[in-house]
C-alpha positions, 0 to 999 in steps of 0.5 A: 515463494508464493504469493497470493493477490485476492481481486483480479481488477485493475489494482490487482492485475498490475500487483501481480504483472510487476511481482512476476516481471520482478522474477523473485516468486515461484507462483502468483496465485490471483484470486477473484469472486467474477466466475472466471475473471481470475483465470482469463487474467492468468491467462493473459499474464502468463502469455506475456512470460516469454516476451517479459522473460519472467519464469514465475507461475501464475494462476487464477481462482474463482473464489476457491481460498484453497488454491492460496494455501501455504501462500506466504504472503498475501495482497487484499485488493478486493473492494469497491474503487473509488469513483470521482468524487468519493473519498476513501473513508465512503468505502467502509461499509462495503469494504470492511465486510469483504476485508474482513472475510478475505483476511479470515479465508486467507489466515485458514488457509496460510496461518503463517502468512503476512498481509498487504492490505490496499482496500481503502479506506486502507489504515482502517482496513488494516486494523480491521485485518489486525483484528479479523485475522488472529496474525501478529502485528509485524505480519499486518502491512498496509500499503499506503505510504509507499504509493503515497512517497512515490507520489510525493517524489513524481511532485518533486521531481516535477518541481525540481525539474530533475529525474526521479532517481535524484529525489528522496522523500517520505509521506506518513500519516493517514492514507486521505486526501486530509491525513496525509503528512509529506515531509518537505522538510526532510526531503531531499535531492541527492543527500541535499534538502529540496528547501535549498532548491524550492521556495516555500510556496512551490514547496507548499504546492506540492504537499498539497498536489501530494495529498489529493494524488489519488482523487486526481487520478480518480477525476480524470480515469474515473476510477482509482489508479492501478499502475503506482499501487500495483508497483508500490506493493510489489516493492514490499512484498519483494522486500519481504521475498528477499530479506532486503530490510527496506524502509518504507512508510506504511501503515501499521499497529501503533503501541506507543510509538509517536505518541499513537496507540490502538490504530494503525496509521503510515510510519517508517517501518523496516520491512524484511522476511518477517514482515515489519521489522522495526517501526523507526521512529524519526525526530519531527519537529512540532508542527509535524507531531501536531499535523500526524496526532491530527491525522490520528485523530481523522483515522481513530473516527473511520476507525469507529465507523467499523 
């Protein structure tokens, strides 16, 4: 399988590092606009190959869309990082020109591809790919909710004082510091409801640490994070790769399910060869319908910001 990662900064970097160590794509193609920049990371990449004891190939590009071709999937990481103090949705002007021509070289060049978009604000970038890139919806995943879940479960491991491989739960919702919907309620702790192990208030901090996960990150490395988004998306995209029909909340086109339509927001989705499978839709209880019909209303207005 080959994989295509489009920005070669420090997002990118580690998308491509986690998919080759993981051993499951014949070639990563790394591709970035810096003269050069995606080659020398390659380079550094590949010099780690018999010390990771991975065997997949990787190669860079400097902006030549037909070293991607025939890829079958590809990572949109191209954009501007998030500073200290910005939020993601202040990203759209100058991240939804380059999403938008990247997904079009991408679509060229590999026609049957599937896209991972991680550019931020990254629900509007992926309906922004939906509508740029010709592809069907179930080939259109953003990453969000994954990274997002992943946070959720390091505040609830820390809160449980626990490993994190007891811990389950999901974030669904918009990928923003104010969309964001950790389901506390449903999270649990090897098959058992963390409700039955925190009280409330603890509970409520770590829904609010959650949603402000990538802000704090961004106070205090002054730049957005790369380790968590790089892991996230190497997990779909090796769901992907090997047909796992993993579930995983992320960020997809909407036609009726949740009430939702016309936007692309984080839902439990099955992810296998085809890309999103099935969108599965859980039983919320009314302040958690509330809380996601909210968070689309905050996607809908960055949406039209396009």
């Amino acid at each position: 399988m080959k994989i295509t990662v489009v920005g070669a900064g420090a997002v990118g970097a580690s998308c491509a590092e986690y998919i080759a160590i993981k051993n499951f794509a014949s070639e990563v193609v790394v591709l970035d606009i810096k003269e050069g920049y995606a080659e020398g990371k390659a380079m550094d990449l590949m010099q780690t190959a018999s010390l990771n004891g991975f065997d997949t190939k990787i190669t860079g590009s400097t902006n030549d869309y037909s070293k991607t071709a025939n890829s079958d999937v590809a990572v949109i990481t191209s954009g501007v990082p998030r500073k200290p103090g910005m939020t993601r949705e202040e990203l759209i002007g100058i991240n939804a020109g380059i999403v938008k021509e990247v997904s079009s070289n991408l679509v060229k060049h590999s026609p049957d591809v599937t896209l991972i978009v991680v550019s931020n604000p990254m629900d509007t970038m992926t309906y922004l790919a939906h509508q740029s890139s010709g592809l069907p919806k179930h080939k259109i995943i953003g990453m969000g909710g994954a990274l997002d879940s992943a946070r959720f479960k390091y505040r609830l491991a820390e809160a449980l004082e626990c490993p994190a491989s007891d811990v389950d739960g999901m974030v669904i919702g918009g990928h923003s510091d104010t969309g964001m919907l950790p389901l506390t309620r449903l999270a649990t702790r090897n098959s058992v409801r963390v409700t039955e192990f925190l009280p409330e208030d603890r509970l409520e901090q770590v829904k609010e640490d959650t949603k402000v996960g990538g802000a704090t990150l961004t106070k205090l490395l002054g730049t957005s994070a790369w380790y968590a988004p790089g892991a996230a998306v190497s997990s779909i995209v090796q769901a992907i790769a090997c047909d796992q029909k993993k579930m995983f909340p992320c960020s997809t086109l909407l036609d009726g399910e949740y009430g939702l339509k016309d936007l692309c927001i984080g839902v439990p989705v099955i992810i296998g060869k085809n890309g999103i499978e099935v969108v599965v839709e859980i039983d919320l209880n009314d302040a958690e319908k509330a809380k996601l019909h909210e968070s689309a209303e905050g996607v809908k207005k960055t949406n039209g910001l396009l």
